[in-house]
C-alpha positions as CSV (number, residue, x, y, z in Angstrom):
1,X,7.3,141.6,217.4
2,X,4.7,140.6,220.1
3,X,2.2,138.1,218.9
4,X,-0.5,135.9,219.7
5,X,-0.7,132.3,218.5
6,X,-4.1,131.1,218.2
7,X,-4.0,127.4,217.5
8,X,-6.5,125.2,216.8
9,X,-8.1,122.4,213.9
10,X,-10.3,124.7,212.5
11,X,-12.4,122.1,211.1
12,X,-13.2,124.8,209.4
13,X,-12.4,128.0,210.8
14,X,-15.6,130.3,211.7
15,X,-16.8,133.6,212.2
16,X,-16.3,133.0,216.1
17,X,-12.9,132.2,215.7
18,X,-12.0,135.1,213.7
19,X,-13.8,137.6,216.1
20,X,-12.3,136.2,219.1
21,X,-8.8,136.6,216.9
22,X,-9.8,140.1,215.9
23,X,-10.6,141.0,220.0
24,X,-7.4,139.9,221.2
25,X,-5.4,141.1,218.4
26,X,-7.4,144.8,220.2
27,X,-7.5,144.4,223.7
28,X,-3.7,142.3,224.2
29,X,-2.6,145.4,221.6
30,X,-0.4,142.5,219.7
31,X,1.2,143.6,216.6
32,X,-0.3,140.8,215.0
33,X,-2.4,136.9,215.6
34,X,-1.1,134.2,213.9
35,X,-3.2,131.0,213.6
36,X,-1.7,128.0,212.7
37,X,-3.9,124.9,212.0
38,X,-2.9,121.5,213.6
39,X,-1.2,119.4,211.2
40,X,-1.3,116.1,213.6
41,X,-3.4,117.5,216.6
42,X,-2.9,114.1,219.1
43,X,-5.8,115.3,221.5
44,X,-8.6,115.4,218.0
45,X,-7.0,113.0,215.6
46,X,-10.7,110.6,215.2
47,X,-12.6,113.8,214.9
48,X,-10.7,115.5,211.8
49,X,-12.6,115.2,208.7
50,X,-10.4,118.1,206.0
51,X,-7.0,117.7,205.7
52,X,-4.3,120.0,207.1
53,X,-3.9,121.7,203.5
54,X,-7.6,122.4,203.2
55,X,-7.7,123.9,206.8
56,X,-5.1,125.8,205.9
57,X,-6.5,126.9,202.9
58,X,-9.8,127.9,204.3
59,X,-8.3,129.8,207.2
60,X,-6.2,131.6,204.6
61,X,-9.0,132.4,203.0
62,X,-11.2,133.8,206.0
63,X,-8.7,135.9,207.2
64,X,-6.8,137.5,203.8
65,X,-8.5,140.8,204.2
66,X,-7.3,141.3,207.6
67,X,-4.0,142.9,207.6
68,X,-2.9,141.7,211.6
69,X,-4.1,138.1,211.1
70,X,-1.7,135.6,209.5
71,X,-1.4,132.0,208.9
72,X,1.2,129.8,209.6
73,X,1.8,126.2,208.1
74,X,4.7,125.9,210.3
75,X,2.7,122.6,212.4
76,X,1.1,121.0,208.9
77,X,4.7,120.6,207.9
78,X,6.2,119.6,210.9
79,X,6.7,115.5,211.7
80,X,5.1,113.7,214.5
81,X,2.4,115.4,217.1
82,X,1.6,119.4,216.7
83,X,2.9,120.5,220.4
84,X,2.3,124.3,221.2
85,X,5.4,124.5,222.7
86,X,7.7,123.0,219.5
87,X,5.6,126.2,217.7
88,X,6.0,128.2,220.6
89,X,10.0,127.7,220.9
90,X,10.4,128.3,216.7
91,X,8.2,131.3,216.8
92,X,10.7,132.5,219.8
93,X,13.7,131.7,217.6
94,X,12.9,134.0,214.8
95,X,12.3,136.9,217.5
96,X,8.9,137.2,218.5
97,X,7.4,137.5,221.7
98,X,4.6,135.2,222.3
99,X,1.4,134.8,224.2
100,X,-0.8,131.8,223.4
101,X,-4.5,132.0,223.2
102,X,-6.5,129.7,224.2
103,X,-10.3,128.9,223.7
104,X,-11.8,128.2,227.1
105,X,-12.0,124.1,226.1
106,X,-8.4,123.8,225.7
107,X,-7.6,125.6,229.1
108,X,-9.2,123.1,230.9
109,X,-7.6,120.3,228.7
110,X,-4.4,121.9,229.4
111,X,-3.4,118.9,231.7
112,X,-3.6,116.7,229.4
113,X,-1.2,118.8,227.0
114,X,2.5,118.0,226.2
115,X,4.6,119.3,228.7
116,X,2.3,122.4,229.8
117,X,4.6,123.5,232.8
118,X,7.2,124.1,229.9
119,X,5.0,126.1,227.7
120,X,4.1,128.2,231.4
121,X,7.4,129.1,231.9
122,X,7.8,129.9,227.7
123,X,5.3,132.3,227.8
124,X,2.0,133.5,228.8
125,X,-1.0,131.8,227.9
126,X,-4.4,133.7,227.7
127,X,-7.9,132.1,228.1
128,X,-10.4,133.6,225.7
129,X,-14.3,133.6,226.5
130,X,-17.6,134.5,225.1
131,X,-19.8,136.6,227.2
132,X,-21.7,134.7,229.8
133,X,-18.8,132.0,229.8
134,X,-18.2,131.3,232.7
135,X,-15.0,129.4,232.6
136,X,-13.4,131.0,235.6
137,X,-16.0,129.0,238.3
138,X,-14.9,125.3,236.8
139,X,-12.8,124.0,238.9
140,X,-11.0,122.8,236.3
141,X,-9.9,126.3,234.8
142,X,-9.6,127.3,239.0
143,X,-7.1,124.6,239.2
144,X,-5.1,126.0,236.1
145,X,-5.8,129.1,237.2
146,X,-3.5,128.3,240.4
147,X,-0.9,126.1,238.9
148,X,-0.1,128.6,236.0
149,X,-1.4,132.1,237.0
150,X,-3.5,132.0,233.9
151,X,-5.6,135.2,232.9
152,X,-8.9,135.5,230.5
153,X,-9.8,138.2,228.4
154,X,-13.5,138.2,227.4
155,X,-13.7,138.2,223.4
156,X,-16.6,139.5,221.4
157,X,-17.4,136.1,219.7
158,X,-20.7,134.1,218.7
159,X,-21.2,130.8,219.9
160,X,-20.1,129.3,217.0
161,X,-18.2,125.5,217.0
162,X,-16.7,123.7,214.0
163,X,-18.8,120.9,215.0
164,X,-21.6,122.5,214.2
165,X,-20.9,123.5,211.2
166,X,-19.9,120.6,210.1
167,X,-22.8,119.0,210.9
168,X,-25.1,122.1,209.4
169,X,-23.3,121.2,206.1
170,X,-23.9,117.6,206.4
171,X,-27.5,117.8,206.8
172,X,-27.7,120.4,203.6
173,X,-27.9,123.5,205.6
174,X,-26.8,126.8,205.1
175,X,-23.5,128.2,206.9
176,X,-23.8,131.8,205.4
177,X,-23.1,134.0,208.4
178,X,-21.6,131.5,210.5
179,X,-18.3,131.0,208.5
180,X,-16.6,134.1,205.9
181,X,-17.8,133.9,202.6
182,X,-15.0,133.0,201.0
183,X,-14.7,129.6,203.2
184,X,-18.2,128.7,202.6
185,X,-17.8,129.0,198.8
186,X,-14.6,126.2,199.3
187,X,-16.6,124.1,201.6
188,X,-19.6,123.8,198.9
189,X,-16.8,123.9,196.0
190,X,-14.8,120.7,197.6
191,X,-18.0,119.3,198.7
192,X,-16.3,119.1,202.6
193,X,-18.7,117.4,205.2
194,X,-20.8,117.0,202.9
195,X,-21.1,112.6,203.4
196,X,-19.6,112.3,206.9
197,X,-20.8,109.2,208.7
């Protein structure tokens, strides 16, 4: 089966995030996208604010009427750092093909990754962009670019950040439209971000 891992905190998962999921799943032609919240993401860890079960939950919930996209709990479970390539190498195992996706941000993070010249050699990795990103003149990504022979696909997704949200919610704001309904009803339900400092 040939599948895209889409990674990430998703503190909390958004709309952007599922259309960028949605756009690969199309224009990659992957059988399916599975995205698998961090459980001990070592590159965010002072800017978590809900737990790995409640990103799970909420990204379970934004995607359960979408019959390619899945979710995984395979890093939440998992002791010690979430590395790409520990999920990478399981997914492998149980005899899937695999091509990471990647949000522009983390591309040009890569460097600072756990063993990236491993994951390279794993599998492909894919850079996904917004429209009018323009990731590819950083010379940052150019570097990557070089060192991995990376390639970006341009994804139909809002500018949209879990940051944002998060601080929309904090300040009593409403998030209809920016995350699925669904995980706006649990955000106001569990009262997440509600009293971050």
């Amino acid at each position: 089966m040939f599948v895209g891992l889409f990674g990430g905190t998703f503190d909390p998962v958004h709309n952007g995030h599922i259309q960028a999921a949605n756009s690969a799943h199309r224009i990659l032609q992957l059988d399916k996208v599975i995205m698998i919240p961090a459980g001990d993401p070592y590159l965010k860890r002072t800017k978590l604010v809900a737990s790995p079960k409640e990103r799970y939950h909420m990204v379970s919930l934004a995607i359960q009427k979408i019959p390619f996209l899945e979710v995984s709990d395979i890093e939440i479970f998992r002791s010690g750092p979430s590395y790409t390539l520990d999920t990478v190498r399981e997914l492998k195992r149980n005899g899937h093909e695999v091509i990471v996706l990647l949000g522009a941000d983390s591309i040009i993070e890569m460097d600072k990754w756990e063993d990236p010249d491993s994951l390279h050699s794993e599998c492909e990795v894919v850079g996904l962009t917004r429209p009018g990103f323009q990731i590819d003149k950083s010379k940052p990504y150019q570097s990557r670019q070089r060192k991995y022979s990376l390639r970006t696909i341009e994804v139909n997704s809002p500018a949209i950040s879990s940051t944002k949200v998060r601080n929309l919610v904090q300040n009593g704001q409403d998030v209809t439209g920016l995350v699925p309904q669904g995980v706006n009803e649990y955000i106001q339900k569990e009262k997440l971000y509600h009293l971050l400092a």
